[in-house]
N, CA, C and O atoms as a GROMACS GRO file, in nm:
protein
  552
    1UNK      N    1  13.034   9.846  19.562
    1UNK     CA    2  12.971   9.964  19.617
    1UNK      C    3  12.875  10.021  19.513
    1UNK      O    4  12.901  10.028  19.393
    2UNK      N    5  12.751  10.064  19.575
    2UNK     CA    6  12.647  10.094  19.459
    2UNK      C    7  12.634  10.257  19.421
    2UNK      O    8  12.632  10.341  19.511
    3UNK      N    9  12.628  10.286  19.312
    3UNK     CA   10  12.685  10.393  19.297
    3UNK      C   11  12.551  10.519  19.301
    3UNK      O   12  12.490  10.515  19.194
    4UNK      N   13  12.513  10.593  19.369
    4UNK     CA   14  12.424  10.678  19.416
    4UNK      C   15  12.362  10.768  19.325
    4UNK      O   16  12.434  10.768  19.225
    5UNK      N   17  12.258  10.849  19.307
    5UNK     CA   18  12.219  10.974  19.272
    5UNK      C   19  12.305  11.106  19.274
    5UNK      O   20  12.323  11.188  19.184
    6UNK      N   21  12.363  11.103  19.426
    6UNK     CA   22  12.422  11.220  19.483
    6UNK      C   23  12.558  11.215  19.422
    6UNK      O   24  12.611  11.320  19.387
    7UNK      N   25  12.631  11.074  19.403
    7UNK     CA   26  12.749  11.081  19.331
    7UNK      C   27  12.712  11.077  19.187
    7UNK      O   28  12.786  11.164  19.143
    8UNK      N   29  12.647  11.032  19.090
    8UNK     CA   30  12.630  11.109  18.978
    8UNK      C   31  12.575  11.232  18.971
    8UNK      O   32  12.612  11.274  18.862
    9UNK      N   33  12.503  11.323  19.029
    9UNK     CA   34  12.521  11.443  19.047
    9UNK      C   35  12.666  11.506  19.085
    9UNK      O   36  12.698  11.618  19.045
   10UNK      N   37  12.730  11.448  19.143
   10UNK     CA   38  12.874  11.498  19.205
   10UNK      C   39  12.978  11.493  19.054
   10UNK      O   40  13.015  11.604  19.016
   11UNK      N   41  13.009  11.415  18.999
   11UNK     CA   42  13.023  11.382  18.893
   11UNK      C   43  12.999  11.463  18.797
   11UNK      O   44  13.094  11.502  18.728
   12UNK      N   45  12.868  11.507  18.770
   12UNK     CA   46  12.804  11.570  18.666
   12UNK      C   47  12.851  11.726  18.712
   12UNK      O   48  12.907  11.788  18.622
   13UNK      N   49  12.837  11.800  18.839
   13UNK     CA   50  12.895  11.890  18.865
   13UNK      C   51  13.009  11.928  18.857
   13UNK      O   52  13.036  12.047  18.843
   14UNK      N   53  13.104  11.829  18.866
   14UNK     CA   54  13.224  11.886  18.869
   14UNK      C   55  13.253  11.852  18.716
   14UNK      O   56  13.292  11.965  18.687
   15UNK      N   57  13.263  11.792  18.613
   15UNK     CA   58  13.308  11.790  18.504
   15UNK      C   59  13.200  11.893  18.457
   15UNK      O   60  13.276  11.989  18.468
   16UNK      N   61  13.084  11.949  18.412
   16UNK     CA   62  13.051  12.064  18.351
   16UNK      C   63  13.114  12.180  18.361
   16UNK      O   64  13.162  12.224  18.465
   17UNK      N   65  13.116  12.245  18.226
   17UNK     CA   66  13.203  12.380  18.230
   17UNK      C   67  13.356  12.352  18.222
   17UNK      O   68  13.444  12.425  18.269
   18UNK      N   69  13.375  12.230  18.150
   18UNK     CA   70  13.481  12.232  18.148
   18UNK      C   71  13.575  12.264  18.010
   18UNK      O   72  13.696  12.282  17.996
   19UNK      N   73  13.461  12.262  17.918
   19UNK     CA   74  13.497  12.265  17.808
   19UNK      C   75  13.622  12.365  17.725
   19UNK      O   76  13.714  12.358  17.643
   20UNK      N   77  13.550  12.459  17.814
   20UNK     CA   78  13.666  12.561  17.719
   20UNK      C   79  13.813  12.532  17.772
   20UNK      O   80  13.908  12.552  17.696
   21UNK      N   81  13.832  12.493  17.878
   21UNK     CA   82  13.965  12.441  17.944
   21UNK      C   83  14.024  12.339  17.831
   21UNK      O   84  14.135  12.328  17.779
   22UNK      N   85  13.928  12.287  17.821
   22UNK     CA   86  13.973  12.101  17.735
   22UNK      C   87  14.007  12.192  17.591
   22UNK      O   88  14.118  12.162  17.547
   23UNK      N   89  13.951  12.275  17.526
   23UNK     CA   90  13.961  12.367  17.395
   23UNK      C   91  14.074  12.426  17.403
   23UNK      O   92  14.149  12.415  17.306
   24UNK      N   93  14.129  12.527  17.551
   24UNK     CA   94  14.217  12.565  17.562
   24UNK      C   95  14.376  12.470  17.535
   24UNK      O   96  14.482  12.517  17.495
   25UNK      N   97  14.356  12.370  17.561
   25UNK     CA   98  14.423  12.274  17.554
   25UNK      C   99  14.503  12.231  17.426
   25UNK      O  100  14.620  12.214  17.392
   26UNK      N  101  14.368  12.220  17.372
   26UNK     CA  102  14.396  12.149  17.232
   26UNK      C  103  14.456  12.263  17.120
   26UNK      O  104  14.519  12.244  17.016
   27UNK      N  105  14.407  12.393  17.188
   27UNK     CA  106  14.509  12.524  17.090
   27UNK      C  107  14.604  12.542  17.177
   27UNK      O  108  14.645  12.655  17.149
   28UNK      N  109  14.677  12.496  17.284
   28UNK     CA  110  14.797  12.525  17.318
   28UNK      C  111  14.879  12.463  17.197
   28UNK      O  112  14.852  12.356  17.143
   29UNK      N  113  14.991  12.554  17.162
   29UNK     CA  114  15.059  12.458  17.070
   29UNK      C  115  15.161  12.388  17.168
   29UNK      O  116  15.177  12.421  17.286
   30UNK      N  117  15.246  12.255  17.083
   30UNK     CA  118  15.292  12.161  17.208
   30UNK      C  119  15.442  12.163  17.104
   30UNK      O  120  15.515  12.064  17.105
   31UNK      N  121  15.483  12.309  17.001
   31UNK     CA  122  15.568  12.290  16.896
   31UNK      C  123  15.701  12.287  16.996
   31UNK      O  124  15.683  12.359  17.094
   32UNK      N  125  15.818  12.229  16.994
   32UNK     CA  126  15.947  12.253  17.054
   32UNK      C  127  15.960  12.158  17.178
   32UNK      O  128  16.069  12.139  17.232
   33UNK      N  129  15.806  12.080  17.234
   33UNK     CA  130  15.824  12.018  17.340
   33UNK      C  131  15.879  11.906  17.332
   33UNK      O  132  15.848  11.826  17.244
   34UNK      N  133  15.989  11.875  17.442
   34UNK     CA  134  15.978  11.722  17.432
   34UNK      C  135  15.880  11.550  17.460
   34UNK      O  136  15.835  11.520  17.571
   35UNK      N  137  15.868  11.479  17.363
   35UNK     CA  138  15.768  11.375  17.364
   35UNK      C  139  15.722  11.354  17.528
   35UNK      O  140  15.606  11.348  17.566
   36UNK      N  141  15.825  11.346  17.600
   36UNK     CA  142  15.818  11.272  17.780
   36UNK      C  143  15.746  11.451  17.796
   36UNK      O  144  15.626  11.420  17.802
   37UNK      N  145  15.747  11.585  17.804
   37UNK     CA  146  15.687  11.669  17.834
   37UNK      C  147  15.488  11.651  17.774
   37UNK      O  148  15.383  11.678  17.833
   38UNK      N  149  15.505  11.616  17.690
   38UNK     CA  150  15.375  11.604  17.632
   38UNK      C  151  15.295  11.519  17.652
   38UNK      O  152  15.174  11.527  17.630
   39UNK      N  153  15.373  11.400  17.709
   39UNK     CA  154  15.310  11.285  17.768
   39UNK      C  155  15.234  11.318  17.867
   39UNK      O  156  15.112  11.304  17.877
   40UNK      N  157  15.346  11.382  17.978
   40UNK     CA  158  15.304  11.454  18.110
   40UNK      C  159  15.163  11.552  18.091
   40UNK      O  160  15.069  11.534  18.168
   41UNK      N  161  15.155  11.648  17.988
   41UNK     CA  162  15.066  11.714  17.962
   41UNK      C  163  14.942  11.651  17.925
   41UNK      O  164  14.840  11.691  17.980
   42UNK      N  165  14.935  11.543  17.825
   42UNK     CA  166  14.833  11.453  17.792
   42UNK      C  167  14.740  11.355  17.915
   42UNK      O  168  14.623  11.328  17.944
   43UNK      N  169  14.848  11.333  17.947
   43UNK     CA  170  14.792  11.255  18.086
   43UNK      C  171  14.703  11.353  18.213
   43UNK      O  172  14.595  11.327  18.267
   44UNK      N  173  14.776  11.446  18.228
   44UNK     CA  174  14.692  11.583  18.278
   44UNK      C  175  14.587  11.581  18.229
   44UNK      O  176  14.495  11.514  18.276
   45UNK      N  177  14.574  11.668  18.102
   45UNK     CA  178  14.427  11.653  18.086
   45UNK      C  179  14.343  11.561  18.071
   45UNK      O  180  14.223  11.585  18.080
   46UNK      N  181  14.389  11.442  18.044
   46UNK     CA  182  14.296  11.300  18.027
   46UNK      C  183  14.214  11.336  18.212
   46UNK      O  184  14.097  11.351  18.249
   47UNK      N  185  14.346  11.338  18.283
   47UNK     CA  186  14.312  11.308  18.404
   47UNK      C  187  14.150  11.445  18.433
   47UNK      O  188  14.029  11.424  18.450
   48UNK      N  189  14.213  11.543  18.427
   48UNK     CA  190  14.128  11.647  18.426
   48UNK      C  191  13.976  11.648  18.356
   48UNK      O  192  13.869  11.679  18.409
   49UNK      N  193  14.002  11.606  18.220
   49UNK     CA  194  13.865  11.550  18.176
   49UNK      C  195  13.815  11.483  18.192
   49UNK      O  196  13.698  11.489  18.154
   50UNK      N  197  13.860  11.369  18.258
   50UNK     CA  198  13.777  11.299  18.373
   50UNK      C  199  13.700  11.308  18.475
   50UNK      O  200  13.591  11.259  18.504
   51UNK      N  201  13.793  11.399  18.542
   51UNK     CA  202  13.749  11.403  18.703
   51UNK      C  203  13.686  11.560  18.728
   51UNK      O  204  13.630  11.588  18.834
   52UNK      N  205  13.706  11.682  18.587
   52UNK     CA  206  13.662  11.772  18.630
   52UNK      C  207  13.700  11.877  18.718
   52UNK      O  208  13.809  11.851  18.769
   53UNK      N  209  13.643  12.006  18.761
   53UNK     CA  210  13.685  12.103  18.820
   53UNK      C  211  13.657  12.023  18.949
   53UNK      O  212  13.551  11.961  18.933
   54UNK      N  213  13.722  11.997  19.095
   54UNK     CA  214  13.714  11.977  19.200
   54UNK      C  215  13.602  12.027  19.279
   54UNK      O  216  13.593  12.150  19.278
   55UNK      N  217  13.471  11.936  19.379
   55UNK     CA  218  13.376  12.041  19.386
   55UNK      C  219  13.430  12.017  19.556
   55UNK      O  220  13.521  11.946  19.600
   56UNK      N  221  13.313  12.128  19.641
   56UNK     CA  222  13.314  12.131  19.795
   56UNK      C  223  13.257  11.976  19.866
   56UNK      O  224  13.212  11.969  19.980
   57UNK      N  225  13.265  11.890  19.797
   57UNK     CA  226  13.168  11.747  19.829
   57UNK      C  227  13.299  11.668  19.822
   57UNK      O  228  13.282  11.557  19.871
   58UNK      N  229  13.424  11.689  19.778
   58UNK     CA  230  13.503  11.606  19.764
   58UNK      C  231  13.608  11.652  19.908
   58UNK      O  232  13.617  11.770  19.939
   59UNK      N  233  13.665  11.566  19.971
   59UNK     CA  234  13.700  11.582  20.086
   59UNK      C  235  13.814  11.719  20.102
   59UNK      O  236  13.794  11.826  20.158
   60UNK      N  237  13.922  11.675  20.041
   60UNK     CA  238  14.038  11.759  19.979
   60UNK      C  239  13.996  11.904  19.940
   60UNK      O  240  14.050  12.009  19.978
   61UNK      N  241  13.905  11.892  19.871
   61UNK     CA  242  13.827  12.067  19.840
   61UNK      C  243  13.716  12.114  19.934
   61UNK      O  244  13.647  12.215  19.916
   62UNK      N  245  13.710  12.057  20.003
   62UNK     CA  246  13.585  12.103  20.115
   62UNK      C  247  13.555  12.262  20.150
   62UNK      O  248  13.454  12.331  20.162
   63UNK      N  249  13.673  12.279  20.159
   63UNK     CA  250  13.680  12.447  20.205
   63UNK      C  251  13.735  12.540  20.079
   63UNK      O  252  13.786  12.651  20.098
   64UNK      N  253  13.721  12.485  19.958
   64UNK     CA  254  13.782  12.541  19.862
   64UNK      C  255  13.618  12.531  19.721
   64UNK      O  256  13.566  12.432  19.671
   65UNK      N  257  13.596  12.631  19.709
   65UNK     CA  258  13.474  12.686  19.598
   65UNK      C  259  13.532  12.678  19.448
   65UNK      O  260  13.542  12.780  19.381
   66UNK      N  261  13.549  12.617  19.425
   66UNK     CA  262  13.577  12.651  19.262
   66UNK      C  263  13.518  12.687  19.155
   66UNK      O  264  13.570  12.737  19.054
   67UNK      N  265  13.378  12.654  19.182
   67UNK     CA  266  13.261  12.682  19.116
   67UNK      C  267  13.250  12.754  19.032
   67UNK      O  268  13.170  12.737  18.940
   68UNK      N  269  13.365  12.902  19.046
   68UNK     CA  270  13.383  12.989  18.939
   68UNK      C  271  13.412  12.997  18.824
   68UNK      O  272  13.362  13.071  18.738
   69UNK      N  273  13.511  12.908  18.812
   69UNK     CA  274  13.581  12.839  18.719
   69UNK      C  275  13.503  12.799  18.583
   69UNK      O  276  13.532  12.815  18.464
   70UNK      N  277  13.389  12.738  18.651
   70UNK     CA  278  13.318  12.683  18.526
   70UNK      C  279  13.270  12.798  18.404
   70UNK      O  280  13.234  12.912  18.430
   71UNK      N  281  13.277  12.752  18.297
   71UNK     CA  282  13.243  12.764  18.191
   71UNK      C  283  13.305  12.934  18.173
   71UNK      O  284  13.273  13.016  18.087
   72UNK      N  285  13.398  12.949  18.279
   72UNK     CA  286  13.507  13.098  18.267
   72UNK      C  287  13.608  13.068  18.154
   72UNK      O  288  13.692  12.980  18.142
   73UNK      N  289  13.559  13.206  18.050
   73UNK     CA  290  13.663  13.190  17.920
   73UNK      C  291  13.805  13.202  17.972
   73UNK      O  292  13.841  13.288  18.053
   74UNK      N  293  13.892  13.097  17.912
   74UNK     CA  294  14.008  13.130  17.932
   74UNK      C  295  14.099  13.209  17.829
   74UNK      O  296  14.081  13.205  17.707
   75UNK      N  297  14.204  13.288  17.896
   75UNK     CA  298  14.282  13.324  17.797
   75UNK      C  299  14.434  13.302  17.851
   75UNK      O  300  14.455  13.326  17.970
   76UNK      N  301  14.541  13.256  17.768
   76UNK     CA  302  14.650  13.259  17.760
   76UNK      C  303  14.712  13.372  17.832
   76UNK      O  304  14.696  13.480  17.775
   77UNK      N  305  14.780  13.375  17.947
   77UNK     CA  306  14.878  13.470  17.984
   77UNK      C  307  14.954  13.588  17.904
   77UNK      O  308  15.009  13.534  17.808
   78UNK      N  309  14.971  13.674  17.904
   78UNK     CA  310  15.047  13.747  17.853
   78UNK      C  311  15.044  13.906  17.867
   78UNK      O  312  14.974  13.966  17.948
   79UNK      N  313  15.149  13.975  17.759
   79UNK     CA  314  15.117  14.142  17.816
   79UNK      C  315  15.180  14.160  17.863
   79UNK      O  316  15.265  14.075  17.892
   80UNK      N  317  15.185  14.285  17.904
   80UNK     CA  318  15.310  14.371  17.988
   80UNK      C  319  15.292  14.457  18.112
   80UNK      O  320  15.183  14.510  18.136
   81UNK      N  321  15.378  14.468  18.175
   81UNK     CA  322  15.320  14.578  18.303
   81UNK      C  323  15.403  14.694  18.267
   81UNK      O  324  15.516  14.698  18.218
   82UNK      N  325  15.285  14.831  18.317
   82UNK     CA  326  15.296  14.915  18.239
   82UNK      C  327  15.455  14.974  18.354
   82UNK      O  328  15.513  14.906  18.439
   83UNK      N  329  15.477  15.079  18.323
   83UNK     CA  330  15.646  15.122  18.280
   83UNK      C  331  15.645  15.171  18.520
   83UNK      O  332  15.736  15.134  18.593
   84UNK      N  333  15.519  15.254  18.572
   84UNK     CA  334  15.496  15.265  18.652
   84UNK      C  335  15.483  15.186  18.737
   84UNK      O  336  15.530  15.212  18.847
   85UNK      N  337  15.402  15.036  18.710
   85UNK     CA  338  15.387  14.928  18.812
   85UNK      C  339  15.519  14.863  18.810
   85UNK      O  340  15.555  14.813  18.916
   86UNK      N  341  15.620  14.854  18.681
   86UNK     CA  342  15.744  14.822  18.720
   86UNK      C  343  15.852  14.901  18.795
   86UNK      O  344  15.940  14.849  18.863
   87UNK      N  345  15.840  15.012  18.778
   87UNK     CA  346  15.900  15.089  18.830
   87UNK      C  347  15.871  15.087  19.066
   87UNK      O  348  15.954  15.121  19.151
   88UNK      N  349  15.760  15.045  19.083
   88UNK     CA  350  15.728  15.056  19.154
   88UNK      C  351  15.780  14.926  19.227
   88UNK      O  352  15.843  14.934  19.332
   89UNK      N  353  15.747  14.793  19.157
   89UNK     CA  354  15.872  14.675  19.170
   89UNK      C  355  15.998  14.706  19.200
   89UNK      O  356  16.043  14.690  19.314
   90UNK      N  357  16.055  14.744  19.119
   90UNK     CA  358  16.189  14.729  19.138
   90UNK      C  359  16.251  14.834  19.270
   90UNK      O  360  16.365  14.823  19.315
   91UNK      N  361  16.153  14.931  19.316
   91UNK     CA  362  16.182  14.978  19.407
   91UNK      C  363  16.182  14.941  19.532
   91UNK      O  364  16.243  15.006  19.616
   92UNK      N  365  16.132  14.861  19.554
   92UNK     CA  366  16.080  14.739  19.657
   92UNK      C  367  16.245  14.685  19.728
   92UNK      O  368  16.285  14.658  19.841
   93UNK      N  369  16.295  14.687  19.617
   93UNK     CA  370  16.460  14.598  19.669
   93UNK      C  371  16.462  14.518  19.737
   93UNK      O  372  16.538  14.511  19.834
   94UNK      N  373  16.373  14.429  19.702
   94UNK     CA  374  16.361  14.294  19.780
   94UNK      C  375  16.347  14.190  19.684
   94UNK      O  376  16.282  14.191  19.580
   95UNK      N  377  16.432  14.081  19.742
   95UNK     CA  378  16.455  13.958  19.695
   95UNK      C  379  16.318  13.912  19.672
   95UNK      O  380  16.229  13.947  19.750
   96UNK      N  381  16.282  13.796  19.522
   96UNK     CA  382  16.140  13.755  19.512
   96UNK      C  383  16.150  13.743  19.381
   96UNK      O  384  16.220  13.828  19.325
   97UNK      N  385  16.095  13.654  19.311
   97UNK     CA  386  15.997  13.648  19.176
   97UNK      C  387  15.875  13.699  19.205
   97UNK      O  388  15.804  13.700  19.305
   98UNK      N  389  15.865  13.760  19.051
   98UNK     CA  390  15.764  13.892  19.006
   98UNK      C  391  15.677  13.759  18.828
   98UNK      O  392  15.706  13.698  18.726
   99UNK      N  393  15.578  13.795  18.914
   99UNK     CA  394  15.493  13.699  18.742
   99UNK      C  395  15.366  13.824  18.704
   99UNK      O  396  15.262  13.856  18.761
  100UNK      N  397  15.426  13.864  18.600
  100UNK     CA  398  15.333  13.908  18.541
  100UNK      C  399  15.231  13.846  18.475
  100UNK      O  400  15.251  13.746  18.406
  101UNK      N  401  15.115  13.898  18.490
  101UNK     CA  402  14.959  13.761  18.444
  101UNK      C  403  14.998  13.653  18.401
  101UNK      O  404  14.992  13.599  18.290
  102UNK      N  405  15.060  13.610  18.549
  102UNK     CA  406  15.128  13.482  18.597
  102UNK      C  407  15.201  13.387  18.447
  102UNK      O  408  15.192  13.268  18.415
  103UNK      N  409  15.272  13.502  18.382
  103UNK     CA  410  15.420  13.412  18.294
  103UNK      C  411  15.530  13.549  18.378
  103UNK      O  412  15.511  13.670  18.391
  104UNK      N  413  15.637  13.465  18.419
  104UNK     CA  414  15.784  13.517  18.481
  104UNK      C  415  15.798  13.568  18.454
  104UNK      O  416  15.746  13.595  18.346
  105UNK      N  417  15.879  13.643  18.507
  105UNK     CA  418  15.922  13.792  18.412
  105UNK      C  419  16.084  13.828  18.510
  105UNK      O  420  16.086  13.886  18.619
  106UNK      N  421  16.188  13.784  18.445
  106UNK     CA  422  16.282  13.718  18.465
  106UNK      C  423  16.330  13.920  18.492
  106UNK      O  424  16.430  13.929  18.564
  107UNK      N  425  16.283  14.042  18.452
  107UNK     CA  426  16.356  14.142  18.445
  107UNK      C  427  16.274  14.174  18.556
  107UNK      O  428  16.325  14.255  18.480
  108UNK      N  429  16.222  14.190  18.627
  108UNK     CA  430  16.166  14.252  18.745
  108UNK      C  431  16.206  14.149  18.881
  108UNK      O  432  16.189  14.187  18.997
  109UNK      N  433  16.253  14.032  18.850
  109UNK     CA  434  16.251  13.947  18.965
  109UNK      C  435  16.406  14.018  19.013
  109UNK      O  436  16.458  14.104  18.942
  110UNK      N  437  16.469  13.972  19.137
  110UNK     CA  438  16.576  13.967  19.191
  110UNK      C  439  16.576  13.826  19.268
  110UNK      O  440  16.502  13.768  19.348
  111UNK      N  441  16.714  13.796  19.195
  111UNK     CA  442  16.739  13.620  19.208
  111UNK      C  443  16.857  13.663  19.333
  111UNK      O  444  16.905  13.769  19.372
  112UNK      N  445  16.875  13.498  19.375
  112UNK     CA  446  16.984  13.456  19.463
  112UNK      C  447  17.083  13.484  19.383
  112UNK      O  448  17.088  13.489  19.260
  113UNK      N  449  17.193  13.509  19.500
  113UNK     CA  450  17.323  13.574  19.414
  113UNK      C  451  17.343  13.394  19.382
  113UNK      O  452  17.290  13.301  19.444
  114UNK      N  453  17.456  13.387  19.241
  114UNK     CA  454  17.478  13.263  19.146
  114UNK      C  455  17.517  13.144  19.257
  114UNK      O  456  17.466  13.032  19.250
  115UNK      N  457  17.635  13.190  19.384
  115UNK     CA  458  17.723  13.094  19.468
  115UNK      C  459  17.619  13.029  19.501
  115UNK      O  460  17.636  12.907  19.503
  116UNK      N  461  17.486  13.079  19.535
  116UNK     CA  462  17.392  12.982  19.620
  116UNK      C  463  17.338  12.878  19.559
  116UNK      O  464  17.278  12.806  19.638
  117UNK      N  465  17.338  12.835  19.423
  117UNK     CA  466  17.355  12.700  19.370
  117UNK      C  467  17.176  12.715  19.334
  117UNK      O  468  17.122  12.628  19.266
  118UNK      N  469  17.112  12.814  19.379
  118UNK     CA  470  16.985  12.792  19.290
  118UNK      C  471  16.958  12.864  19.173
  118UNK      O  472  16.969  12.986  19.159
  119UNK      N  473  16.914  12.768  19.074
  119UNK     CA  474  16.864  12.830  18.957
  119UNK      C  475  16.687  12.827  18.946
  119UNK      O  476  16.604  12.752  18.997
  120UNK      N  477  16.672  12.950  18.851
  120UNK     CA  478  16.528  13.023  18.867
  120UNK      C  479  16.513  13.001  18.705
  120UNK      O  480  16.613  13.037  18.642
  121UNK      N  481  16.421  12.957  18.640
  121UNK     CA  482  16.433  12.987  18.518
  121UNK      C  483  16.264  12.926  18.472
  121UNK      O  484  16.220  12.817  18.508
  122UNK      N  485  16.179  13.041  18.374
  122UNK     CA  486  16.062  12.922  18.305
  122UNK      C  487  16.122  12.820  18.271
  122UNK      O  488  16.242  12.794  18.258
  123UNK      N  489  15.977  12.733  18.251
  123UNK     CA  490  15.980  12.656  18.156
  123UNK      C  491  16.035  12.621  18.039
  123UNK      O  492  16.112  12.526  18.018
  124UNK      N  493  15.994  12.700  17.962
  124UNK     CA  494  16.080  12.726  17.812
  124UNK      C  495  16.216  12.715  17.830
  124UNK      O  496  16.268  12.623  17.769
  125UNK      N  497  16.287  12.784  17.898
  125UNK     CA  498  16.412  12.829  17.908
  125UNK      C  499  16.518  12.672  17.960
  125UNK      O  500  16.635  12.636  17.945
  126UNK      N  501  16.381  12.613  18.030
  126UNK     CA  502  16.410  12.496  18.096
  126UNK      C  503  16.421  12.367  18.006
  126UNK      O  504  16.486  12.264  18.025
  127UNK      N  505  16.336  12.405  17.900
  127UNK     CA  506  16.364  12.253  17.803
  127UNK      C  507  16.490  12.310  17.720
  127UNK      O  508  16.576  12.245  17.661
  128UNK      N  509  16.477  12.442  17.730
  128UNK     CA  510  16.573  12.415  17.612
  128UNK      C  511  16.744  12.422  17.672
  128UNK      O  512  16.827  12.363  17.603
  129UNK      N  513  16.783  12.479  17.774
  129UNK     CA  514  16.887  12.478  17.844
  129UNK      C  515  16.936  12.378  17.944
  129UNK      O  516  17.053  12.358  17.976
  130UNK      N  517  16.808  12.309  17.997
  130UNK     CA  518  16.838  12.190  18.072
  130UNK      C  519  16.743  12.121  18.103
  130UNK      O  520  16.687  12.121  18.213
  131UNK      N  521  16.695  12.003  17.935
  131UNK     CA  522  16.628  11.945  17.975
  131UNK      C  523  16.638  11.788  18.047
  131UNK      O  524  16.540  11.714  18.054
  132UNK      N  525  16.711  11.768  18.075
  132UNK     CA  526  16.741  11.639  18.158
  132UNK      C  527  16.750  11.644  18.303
  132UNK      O  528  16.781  11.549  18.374
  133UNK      N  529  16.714  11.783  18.348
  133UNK     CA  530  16.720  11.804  18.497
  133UNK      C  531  16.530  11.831  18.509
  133UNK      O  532  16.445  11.766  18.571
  134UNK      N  533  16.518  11.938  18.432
  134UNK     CA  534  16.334  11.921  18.390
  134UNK      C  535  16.254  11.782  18.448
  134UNK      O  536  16.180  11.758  18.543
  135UNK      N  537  16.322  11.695  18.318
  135UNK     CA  538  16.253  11.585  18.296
  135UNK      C  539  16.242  11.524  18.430
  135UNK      O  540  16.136  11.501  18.490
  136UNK      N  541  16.365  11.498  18.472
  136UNK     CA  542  16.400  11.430  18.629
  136UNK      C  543  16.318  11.473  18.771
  136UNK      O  544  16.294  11.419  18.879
  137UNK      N  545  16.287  11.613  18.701
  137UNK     CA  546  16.191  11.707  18.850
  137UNK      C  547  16.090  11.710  18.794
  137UNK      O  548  16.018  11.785  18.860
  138UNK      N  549  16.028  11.667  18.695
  138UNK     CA  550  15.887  11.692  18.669
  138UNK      C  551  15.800  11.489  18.662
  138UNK      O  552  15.680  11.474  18.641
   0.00000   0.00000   0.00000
């Protein structure tokens, strides 16, 4: 199959702006992970720096713009919600995980009572308390 204009433009669009993602990457630290977790992660971004932010030309994203994305500084999650927006949570009394600038936040959520056999837990919490069930689901 001969490979087009429109698909190296397609190509060229969707991998630009990707950089700071690929940067973000390389300052994640990977300290405490296990080797098979990092693998998983490596292969991700290989894959990602390959293929780029997903554009509206690719079938799967058709109806999905991502466009924004590009060359948008990233920053690491974190921070707190202030004492009012939690307060306003927990009044809710409803069952649900709560992510604050989307990392868990294990004190505002309300979990299944224990009998129901599901466990809720990050990541972190997950290599280090049970990583052989991790590994198996990831």
């Amino acid at each position: 199959m001969a490979v087009t204009n429109s698909d190296v433009a397609m190509q060229e669009n969707t991998s630009e702006g990707i950089e700071v993602y690929l940067g973000a990457y390389e300052d994640f630290p990977a300290q405490g992970e296990p080797g098979w977790l990092q693998k998983i992660r490596g292969s991700a971004i290989a894959r990602f720096a390959e293929t780029g932010i997903p554009g509206t030309r690719e079938e799967e994203w058709k109806y999905t713009n991502l466009s924004f994305l590009k060359n948008k500084p990233y920053q690491r999650p974190g921070g707190e919600l202030s004492e009012e927006a939690a307060g306003e949570i927990k009044a809710l009394d409803l069952p649900g995980l709560v992510f604050v600038n989307g990392v868990y936040s294990e004190k505002l959520s309300r979990l299944p009572e224990a009998e129901s056999g599901i466990t809720i837990m990050d990541m972190a919490a997950a290599i280090e308390s049970r990583p052989a069930d991790l590994e198996r689901l990831l």
